[in-house]
C-alpha positions as CSV (number, residue, x, y, z in Angstrom):
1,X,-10.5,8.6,-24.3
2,X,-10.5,5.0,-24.7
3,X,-11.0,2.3,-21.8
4,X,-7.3,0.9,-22.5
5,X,-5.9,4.4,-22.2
6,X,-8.0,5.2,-19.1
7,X,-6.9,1.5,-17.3
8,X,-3.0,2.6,-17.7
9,X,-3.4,5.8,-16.6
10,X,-5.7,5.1,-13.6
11,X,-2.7,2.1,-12.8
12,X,0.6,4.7,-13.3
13,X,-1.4,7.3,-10.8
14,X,-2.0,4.9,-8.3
15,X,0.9,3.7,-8.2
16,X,2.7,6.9,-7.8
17,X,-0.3,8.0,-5.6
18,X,0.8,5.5,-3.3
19,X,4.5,6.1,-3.2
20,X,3.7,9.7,-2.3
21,X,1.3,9.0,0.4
22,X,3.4,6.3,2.1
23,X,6.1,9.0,2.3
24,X,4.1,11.2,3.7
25,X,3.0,8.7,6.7
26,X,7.2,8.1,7.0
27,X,7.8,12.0,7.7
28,X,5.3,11.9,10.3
29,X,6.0,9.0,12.0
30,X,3.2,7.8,13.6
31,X,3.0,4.7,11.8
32,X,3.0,3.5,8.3
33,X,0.4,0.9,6.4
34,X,0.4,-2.7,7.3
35,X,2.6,-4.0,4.6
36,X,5.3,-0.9,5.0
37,X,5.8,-1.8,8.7
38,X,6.5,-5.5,7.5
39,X,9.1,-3.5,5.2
40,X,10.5,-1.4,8.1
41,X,10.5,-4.6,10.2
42,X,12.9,-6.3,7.7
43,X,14.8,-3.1,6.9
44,X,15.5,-2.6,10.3
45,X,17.4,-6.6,10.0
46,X,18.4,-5.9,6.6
47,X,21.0,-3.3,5.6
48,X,19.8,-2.7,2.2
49,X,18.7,0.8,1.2
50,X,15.0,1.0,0.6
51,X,14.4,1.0,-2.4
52,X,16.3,-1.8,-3.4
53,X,14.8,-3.8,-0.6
54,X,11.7,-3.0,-1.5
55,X,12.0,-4.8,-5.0
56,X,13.6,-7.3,-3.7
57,X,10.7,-8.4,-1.4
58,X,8.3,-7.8,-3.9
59,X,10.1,-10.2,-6.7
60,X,9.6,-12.7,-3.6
61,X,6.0,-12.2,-3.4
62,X,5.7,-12.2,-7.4
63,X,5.5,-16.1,-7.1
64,X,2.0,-15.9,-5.2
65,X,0.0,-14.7,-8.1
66,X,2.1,-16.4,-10.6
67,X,0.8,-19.5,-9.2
68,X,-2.4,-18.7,-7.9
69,X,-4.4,-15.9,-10.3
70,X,-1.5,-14.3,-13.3
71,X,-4.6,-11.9,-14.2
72,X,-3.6,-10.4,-11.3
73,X,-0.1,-9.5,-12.7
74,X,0.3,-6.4,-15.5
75,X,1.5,-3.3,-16.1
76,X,0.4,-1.9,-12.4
77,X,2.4,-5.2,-10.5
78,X,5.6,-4.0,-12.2
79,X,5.5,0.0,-11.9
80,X,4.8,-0.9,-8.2
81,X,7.3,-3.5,-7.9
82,X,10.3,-1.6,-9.8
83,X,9.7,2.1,-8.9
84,X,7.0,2.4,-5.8
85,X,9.9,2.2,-3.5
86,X,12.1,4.9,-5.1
87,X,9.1,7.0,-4.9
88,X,8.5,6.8,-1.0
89,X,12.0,7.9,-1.1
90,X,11.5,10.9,-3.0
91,X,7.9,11.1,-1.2
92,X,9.7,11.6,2.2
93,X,12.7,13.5,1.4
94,X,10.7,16.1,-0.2
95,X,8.8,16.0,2.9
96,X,11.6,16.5,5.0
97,X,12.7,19.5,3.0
98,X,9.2,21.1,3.2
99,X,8.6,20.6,6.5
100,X,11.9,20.0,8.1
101,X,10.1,20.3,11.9
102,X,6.8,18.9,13.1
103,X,5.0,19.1,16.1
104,X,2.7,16.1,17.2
105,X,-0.6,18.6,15.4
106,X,1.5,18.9,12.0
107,X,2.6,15.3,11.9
108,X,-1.1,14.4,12.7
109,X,-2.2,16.3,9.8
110,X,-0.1,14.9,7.5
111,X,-1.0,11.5,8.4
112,X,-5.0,12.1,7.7
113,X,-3.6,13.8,4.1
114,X,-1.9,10.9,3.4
115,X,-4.3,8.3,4.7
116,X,-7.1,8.9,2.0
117,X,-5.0,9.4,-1.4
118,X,-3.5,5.8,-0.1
119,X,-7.0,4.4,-0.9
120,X,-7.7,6.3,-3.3
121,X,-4.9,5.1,-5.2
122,X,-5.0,1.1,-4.5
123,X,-8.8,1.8,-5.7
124,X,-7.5,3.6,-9.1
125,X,-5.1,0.4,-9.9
126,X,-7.5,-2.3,-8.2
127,X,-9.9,-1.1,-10.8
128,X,-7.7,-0.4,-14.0
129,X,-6.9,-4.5,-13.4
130,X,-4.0,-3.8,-15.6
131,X,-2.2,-5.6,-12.3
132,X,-1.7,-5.1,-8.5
133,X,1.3,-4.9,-6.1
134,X,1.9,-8.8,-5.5
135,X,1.3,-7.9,-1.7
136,X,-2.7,-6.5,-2.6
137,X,-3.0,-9.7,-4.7
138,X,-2.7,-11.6,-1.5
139,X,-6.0,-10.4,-0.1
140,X,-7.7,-9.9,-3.7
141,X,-7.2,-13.5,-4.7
142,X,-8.2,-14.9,-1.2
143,X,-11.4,-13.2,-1.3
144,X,-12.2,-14.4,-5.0
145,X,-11.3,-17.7,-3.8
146,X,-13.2,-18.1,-0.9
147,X,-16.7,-15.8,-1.8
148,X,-17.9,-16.2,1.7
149,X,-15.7,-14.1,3.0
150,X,-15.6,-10.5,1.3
151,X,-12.2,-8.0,0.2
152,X,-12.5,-5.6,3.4
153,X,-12.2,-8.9,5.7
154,X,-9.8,-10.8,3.5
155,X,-7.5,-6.9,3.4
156,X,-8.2,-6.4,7.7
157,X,-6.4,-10.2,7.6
158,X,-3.4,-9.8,5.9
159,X,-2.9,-6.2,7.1
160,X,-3.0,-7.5,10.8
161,X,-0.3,-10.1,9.5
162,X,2.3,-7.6,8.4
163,X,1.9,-5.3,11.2
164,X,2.5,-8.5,13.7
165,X,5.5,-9.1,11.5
166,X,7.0,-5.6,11.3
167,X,6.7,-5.6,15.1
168,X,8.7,-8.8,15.9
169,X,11.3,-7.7,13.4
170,X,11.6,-4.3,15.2
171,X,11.9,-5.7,18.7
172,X,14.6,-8.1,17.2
173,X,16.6,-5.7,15.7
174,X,16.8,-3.7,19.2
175,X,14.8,-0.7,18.2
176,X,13.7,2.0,20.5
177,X,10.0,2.6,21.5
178,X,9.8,6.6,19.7
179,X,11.5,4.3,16.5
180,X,8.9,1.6,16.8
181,X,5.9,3.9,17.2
182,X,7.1,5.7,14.3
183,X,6.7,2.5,11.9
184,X,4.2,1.1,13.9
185,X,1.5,3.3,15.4
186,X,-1.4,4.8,15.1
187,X,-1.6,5.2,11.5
188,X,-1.0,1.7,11.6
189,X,-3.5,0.3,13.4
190,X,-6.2,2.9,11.6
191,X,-4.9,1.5,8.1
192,X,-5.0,-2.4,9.1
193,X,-8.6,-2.0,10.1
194,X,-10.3,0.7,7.9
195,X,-7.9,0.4,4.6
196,X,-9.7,-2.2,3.0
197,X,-13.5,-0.5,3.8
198,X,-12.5,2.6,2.3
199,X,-11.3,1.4,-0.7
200,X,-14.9,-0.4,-1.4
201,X,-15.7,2.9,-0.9
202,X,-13.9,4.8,-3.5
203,X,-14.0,1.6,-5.9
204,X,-17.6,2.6,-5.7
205,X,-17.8,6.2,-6.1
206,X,-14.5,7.1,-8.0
207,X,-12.9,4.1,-9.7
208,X,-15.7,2.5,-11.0
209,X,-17.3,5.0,-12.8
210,X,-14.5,7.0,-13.7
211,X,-13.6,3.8,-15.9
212,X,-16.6,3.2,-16.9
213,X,-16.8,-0.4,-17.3
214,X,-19.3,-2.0,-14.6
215,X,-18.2,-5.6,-15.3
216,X,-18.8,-8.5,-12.6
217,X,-15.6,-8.8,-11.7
218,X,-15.1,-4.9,-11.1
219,X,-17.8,-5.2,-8.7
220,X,-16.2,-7.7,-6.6
């Protein structure tokens, strides 16, 4: 299999990877990652569905790596940006359907599934660098920009951002606490601070050398 056709299929399953896994953390509602409690934050103000609201942010954010690193948009930036969202819709209404009921041990368990396929899959398309959502490019551009302060740091920084965000949005929009601690919870605060560590880690020991390609700037 050639390195081309191994970059777009790495990118295409992370992206879907992702959808999936952020649907699971939605059914069991004890928090979502950093940059989808921003989006329930603003879907809580904004009565667009999902999906929609999901590319519309992200066409928003398409103007940071346009003008700071356009290696940084590809194939990955617009799979994520057009059809991610319509996947954590699917994601979670299939979850809904499977497990229609969950007690506080079977939403726990489906958090800690979905919490390590999410790295795993913003390893796979970090490392295919066929592209990245426009909201990873944030921290993968800052860190590239400014080497004395590494990806994990750089990714624990923006993540803290978005969950700040998504929680002032919430409180403005009058949510209740049980609907608050659902988008912004435990899973939460475990993704904002370990997300970016772990996917070092599987960049490491999964992405890189299932590609295959050890450049310099995979290593980063």
């Amino acid at each position: 299999m050639s390195v081309v056709t191994k970059r777009i299929i790495m990118s295409i399953s992370g992206v879907v990877l992702c959808g999936m896994s952020v649907g699971m953390f939605k059914h069991a509602a004890l928090g979502v990652d950093p940059f989808q409690a921003l989006m329930s934050g603003l879907a809580a103000v904004i009565p667009v569905r999902f999906g929609t609201l999901y590319v519309i942010v992200n066409i928003l954010l398409l103007s940071f790596p346009l003008l700071m690193d356009r290696h940084k948009i590809g194939l990955a930036t617009f799979i994520n940006l057009f059809l991610l969202g319509y996947v954590v819709e699917f994601s979670q209404s299939l979850c809904v359907r499977l497990f229609p009921t969950l007690g506080l041990g079977g939403r726990a368990i489906l958090l800690a599934a979905a919490l390590v396929p999410l790295a795993l899959a913003s390893s796979l398309y970090f490392t295919a660098d066929l592209g990245v959502s426009t909201y990873d490019a944030v921290a993968l551009v800052w860190s590239e920009r400014q080497s004395r302060i590494a990806f994990p740091l750089c990714r624990i920084l923006t993540d803290s951002a978005c969950v700040l965000a998504g929680g002032v949005l919430c409180l403005i929009s009058g949510m209740s606490l049980p609907q608050l601690f659902g988008s912004i919870g435990v899973a939460t605060v475990i993704t904002a601070f370990f997300m970016g560590p772990l996917i070092e880690f599987f960049n490491k020991t999964v992405s890189r050398p299932l590609l295959g390609a050890g450049t310099e700037k995979n290593r980063k």
